[in-house]
C-alpha positions as CSV (number, residue, x, y, z in Angstrom):
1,X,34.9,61.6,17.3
2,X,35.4,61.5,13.9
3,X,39.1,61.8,13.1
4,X,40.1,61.7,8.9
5,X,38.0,61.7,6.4
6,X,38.8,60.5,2.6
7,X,41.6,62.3,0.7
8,X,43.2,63.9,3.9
9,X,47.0,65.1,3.5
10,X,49.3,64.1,6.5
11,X,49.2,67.9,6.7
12,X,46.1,68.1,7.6
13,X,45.4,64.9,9.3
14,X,48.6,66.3,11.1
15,X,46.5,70.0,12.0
16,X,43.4,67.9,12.8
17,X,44.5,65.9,15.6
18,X,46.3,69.1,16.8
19,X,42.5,70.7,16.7
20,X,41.2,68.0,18.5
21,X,43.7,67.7,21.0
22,X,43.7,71.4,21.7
23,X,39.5,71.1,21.9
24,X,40.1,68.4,24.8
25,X,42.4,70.0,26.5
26,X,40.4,73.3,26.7
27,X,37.4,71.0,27.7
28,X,39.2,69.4,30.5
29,X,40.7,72.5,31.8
30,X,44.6,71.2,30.7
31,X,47.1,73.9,30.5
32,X,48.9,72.2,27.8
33,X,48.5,69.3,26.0
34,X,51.5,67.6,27.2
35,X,49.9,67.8,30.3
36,X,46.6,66.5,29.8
37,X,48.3,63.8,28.0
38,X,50.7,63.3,31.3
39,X,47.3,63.1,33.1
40,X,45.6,60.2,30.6
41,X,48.5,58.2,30.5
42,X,48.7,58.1,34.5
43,X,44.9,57.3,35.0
44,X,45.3,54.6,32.7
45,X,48.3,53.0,34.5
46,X,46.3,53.4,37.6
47,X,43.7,51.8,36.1
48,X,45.5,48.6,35.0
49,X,47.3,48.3,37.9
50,X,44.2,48.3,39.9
51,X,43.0,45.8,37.9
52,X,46.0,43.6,38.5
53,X,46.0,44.3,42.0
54,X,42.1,43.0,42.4
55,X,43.0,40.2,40.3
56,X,46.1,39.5,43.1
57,X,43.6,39.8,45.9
58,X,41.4,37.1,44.2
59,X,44.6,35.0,44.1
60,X,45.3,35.3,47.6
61,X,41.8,34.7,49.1
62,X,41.9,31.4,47.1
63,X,44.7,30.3,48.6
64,X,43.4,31.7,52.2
65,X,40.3,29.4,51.5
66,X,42.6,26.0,51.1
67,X,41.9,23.5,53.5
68,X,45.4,23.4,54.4
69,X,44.7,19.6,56.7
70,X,43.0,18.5,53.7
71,X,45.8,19.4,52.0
72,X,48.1,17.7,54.1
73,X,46.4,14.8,53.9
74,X,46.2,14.6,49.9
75,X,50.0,14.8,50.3
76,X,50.3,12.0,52.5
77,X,48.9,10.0,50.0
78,X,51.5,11.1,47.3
79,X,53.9,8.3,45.9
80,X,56.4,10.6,46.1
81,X,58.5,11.7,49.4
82,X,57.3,14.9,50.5
């Protein structure tokens, strides 16, 4: 998508992404743009937090996996009172 070219006025730079945004909305079957806007903004927040919450479940199934005696053990050894 091709957004400003050369030379454009904020006027028409302005009117252009208005086009645009109109042309995607129409597309997507948005009754207004606020709304398809609403819409993008949610799927991305979904989206990231998805990500964060995989990225949480990798966290936790690395600490299920610790050999907790082994663990135990290694603190045993510490210098320090535990």
């Amino acid at each position: 998508m091709h957004m400003t070219a050369e030379g454009m006025t904020s006027i028409s730079v302005s009117y252009e992404t208005r086009r645009q945004l109109n042309t995607m909305r129409t597309m997507n079957g948005y009754k207004s743009v606020d709304a398809m806007l609403a819409s993008l903004i949610r799927e991305h927040k979904t989206s990231k937090m998805k990500g964060e919450l995989d990225e949480v479940r990798n966290h936790m199934k690395e600490v299920a996996d610790v050999d907790v005696e082994h663990l135990i053990d290694r603190l045993n050894l510490s210098p320090f009172k535990v």
